[in-house]
C-alpha positions in Angstrom: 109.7 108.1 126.8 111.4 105.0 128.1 109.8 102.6 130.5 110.4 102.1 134.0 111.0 98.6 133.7 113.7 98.8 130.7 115.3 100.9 133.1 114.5 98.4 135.6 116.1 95.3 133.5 119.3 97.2 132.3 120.6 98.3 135.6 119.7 95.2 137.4 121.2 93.3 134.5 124.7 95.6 135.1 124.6 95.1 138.6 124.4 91.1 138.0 127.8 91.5 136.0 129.7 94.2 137.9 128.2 93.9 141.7 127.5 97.6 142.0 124.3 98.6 143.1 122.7 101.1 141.0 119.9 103.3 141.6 117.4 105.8 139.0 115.9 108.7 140.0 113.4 111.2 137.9 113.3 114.8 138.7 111.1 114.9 140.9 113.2 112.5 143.1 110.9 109.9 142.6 112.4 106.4 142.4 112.3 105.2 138.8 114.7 101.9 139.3 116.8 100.6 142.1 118.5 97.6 142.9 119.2 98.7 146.6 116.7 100.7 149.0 117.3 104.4 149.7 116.9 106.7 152.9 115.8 109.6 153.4 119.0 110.8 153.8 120.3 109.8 150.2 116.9 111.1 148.7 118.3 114.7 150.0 121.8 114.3 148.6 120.6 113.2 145.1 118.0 115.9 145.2 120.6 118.5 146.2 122.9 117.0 143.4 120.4 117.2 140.9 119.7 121.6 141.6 123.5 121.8 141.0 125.3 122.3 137.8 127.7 119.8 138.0 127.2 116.2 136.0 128.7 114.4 138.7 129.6 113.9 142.6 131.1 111.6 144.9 129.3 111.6 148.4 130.9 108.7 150.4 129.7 106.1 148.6 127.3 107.3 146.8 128.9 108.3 142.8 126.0 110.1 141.9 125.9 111.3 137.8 123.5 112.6 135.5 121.5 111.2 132.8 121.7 113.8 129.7 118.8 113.7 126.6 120.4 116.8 124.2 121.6 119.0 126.9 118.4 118.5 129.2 118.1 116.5 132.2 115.8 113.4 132.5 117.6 111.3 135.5 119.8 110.9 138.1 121.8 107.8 138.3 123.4 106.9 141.9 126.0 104.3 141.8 126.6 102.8 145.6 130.0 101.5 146.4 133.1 102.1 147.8 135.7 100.0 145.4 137.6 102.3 143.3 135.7 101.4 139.7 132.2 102.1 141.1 132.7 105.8 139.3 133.3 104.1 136.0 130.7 101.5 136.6 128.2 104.5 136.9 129.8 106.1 133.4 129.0 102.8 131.7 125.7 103.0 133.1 124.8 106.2 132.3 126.0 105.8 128.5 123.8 102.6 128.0 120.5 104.2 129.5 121.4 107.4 127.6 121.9 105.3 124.4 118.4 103.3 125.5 116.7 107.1 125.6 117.9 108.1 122.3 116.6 104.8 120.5 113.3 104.8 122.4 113.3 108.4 121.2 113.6 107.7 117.8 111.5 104.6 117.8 109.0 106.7 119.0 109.4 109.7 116.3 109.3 107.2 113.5 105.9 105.7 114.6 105.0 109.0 114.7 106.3 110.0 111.6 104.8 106.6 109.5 101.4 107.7 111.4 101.5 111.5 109.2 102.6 109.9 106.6 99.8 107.3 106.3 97.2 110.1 107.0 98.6 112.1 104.5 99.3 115.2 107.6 103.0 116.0 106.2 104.0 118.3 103.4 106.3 117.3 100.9 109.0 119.2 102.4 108.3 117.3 106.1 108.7 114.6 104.6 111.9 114.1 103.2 113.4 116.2 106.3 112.1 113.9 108.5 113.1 111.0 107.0 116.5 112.0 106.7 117.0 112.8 110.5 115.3 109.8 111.4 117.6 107.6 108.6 114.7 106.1 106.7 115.4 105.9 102.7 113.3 107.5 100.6 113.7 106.0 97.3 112.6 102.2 98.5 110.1 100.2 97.1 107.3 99.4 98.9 103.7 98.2 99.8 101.6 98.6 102.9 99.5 95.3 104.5 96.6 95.9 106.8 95.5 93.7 109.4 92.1 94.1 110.9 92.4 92.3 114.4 89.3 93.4 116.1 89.1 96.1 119.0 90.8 93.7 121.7 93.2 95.9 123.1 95.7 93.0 124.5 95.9 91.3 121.0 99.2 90.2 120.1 99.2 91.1 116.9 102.0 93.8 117.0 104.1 92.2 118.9 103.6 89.1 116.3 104.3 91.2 113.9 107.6 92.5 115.5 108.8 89.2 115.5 108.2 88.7 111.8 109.6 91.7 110.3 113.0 93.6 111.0 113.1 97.6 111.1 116.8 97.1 110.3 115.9 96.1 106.8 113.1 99.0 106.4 110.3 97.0 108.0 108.0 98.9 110.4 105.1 98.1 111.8 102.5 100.8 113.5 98.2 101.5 114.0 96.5 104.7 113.6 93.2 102.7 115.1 92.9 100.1 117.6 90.9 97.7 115.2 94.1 97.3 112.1 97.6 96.9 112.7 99.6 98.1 109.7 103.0 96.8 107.9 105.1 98.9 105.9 106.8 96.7 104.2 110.4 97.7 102.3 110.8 94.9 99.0 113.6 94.1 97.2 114.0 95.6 93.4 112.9 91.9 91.9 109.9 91.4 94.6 106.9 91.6 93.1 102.9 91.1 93.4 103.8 87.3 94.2 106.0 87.7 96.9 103.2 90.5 98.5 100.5 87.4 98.4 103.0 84.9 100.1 103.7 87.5 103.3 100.2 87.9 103.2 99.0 84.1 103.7 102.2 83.7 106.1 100.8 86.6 108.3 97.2 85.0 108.5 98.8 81.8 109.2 101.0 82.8 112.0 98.5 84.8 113.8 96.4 82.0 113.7 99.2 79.7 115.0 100.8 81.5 117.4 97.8 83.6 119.1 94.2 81.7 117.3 93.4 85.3 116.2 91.5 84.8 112.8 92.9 87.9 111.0 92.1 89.7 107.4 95.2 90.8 105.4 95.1 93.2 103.0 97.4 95.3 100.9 97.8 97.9 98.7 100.1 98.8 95.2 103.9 98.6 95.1 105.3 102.4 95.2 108.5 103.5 94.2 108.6 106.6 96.7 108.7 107.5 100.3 105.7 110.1 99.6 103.4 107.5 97.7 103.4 105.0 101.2 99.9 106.9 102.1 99.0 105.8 98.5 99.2 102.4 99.1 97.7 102.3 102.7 94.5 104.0 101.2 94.3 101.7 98.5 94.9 98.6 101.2 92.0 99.9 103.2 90.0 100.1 100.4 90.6 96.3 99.5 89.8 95.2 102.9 86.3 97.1 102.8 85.8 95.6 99.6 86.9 92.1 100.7 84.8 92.0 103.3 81.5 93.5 101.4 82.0 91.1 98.3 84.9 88.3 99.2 83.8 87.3 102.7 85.4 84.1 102.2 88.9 85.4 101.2 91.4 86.2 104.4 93.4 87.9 102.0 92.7 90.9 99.7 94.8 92.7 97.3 94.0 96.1 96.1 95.1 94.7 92.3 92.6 92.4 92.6 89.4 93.5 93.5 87.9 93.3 90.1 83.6 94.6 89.8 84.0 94.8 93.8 86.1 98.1 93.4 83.5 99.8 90.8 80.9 98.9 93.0 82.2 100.1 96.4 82.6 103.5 94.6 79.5 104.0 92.9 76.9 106.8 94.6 74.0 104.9 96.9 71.1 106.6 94.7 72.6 104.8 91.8 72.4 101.7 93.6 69.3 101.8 94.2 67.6 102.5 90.7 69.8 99.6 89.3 68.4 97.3 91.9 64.9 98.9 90.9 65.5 98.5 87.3 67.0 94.5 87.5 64.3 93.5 90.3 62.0 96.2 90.9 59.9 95.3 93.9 61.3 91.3 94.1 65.2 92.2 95.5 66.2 88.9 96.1 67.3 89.2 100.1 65.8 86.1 101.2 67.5 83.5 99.0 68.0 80.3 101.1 71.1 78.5 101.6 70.5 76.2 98.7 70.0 78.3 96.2 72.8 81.0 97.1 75.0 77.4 96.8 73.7 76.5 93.4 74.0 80.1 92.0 77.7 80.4 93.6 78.7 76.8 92.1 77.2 77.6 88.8 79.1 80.5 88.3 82.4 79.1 88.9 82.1 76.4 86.3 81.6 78.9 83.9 77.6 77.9 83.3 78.0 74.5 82.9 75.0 72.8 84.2 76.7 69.1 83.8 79.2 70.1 85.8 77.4 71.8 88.5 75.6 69.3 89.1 78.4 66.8 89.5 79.6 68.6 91.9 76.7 69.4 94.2 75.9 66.1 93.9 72.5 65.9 92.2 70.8 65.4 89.1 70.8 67.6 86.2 67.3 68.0 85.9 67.1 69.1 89.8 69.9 71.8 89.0 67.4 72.8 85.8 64.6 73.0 88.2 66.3 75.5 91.0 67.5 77.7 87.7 64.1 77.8 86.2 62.4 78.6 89.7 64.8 81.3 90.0 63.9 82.7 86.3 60.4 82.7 87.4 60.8 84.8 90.8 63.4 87.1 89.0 62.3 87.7 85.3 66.9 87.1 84.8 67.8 83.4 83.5 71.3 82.6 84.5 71.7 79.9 82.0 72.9 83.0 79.6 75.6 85.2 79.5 74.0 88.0 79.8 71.3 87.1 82.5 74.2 85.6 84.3 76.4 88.6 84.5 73.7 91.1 85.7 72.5 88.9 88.1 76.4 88.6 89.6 76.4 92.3 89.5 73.0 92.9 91.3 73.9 90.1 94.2 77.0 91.9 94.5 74.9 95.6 94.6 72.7 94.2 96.9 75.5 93.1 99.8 76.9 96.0 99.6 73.9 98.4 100.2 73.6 95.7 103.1 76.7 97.0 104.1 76.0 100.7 104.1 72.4 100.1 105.9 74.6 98.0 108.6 77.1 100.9 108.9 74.0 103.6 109.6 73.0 101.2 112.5 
């Protein structure tokens, strides 16, 4: 339902342009807006004026008129003044607050309706019923961001986000949690993974701009159909799971590219565990230092090359030998080979996450 203060701001904003004092009343003749003060006299003849059938009166000065939502009555508007346009002034003003009830109304029933759709609570049939009362296309592409925020329930980030994107061009923007903030985001027919990874990086930058929020962006697939949006939300949560378990340095994650992180997050704990058992068996490596995680990191990114490695941590070759050969030696897995290498990158990345799912049972 609309606010008090939009009601508030429109008629005081009408009364700054046309001098006619303007006054909102609920049902239960509670004030909802004024720009004047009301007796207890004029309480009793709107009250009276709203039990009677007809949509408007003239009471001295009082032009009292009805607010309408489909037939049903939400407000009474009182319009004080004695000139002769003070009637007409209380038409205008009772077309623009029942023009703000209908598009708070529908704002309202889209959110709602994005909110099913994401959670997948709408048959097919709902769907494209819905969407066509509420004029939302169904044949657009498009791809849903999420953006974990934290639990801070006076974050910005919506309204950030309001700013940003347009619901006049398909954009909307809506939560079913109070931890994510989500984008539905309508693309052009030539806008494609690239375009999805430069909203993503403008959306972490902005928040961190405009409100210092340091934000995770993910997002899922591009889908061709209304009834595939829940699709790409699922896979979008999935990627920021799996970003944080195995990419904790990356603010932004995309479902396309979660690589061995994906497999992982799906395989059954049990199965986990007897891989870890078989690669390690009692020596998991939990407790590697700093140092070491660094060298096996920076190793891996140059591809194995030890000359290089070294260069770039800044020490001598044969110390870089010596932390690989130490590492041999506690874990029976040399990742100077391929095939050492690999398994140990897939055990590290086994072991964070089972981290992860003991963290989530605490």
């Amino acid at each position: 339902m609309i606010s008090g203060q939009v009601i508030k701001t429109s008629i005081e904003e009408l009364k700054a342009i046309t001098r006619v004092d303007l006054c909102v009343l609920d049902l239960e003749g509670n004030v909802v807006a004024s720009t004047f003060e009301l007796n207890d006299l004029s309480l009793n003849l709107i009250t009276e004026f709203a039990e009677s059938p007809a949509d408007s009166q003239v009471i001295g000065t009082h032009h009292l008129l009805k607010i309408l939502d489909e037939g049903e009555l939400l407000y009474v508007l009182d319009a004080r003044g004695a000139g002769e346009d003070t009637y007409m002034i209380g038409k205008v003003a009772v077309s623009q607050l029942q023009n703000l009830v209908i598009a708070y109304k529908e704002r309202f029933d889209r959110n709602n309706f994005f909110q099913n759709l994401l959670l997948d609570n709408m048959l097919l049939v709902d769907i494209y019923n819905r969407a066509k009362k509420l004029h939302i296309e169904v044949s657009v592409p498009r791809a849903v961001f999420l953006i974990e925020t934290g639990d801070d329930k006076e974050n910005p980030a919506a309204e950030l986000l309001n700013g940003m994107f347009s619901s006049q061009i398909g954009d909307y923007i809506t939560a079913v949690d109070e931890s994510n903030v989500i984008l539905i985001k309508a693309l052009s027919p030539d806008e494609g993974y690239a375009g999805l990874e430069r909203i993503a990086y403008t959306i972490v930058d902005m928040m961190n701009m405009e409100a210092m929020m340091n934000v995770r962006v993910s997002y899922g697939t591009i889908v061709e159909e209304l009834k595939e949006v829940s699709k790409s939300y699922k896979e979008a949560k999935m990627a920021l799971d799996v970003g944080k378990i195995f990419y904790e340095e990356k603010k932004v994650t995309a479902y396309g590219n979660l690589g061995i992180g994906r497999l992982i997050y799906q395989l059954p704990v049990n199965l986990c565990r007897i891989f870890i058992d078989e690669i390690f068996g009692s020596n998991v490596p939990d407790d590697l230092d700093d140092e070491t995680l660094t060298t096996i990191n920076k190793f891996f990114e140059n591809n194995l090359n030890v000359s290089e490695t070294s260069r770039q941590l800044f020490v001598h070759r044969n110390t870089l030998v010596y932390r690989i050969e130490k590492l041999a030696k506690s874990t029976g897995l040399d990742i100077r080979t391929f095939d050492d290498a690999l398994t140990f990158k897939i055990a590290l990345m086994v072991v964070n996450y089972m981290r992860y799912l003991d963290s989530l049972e605490y």
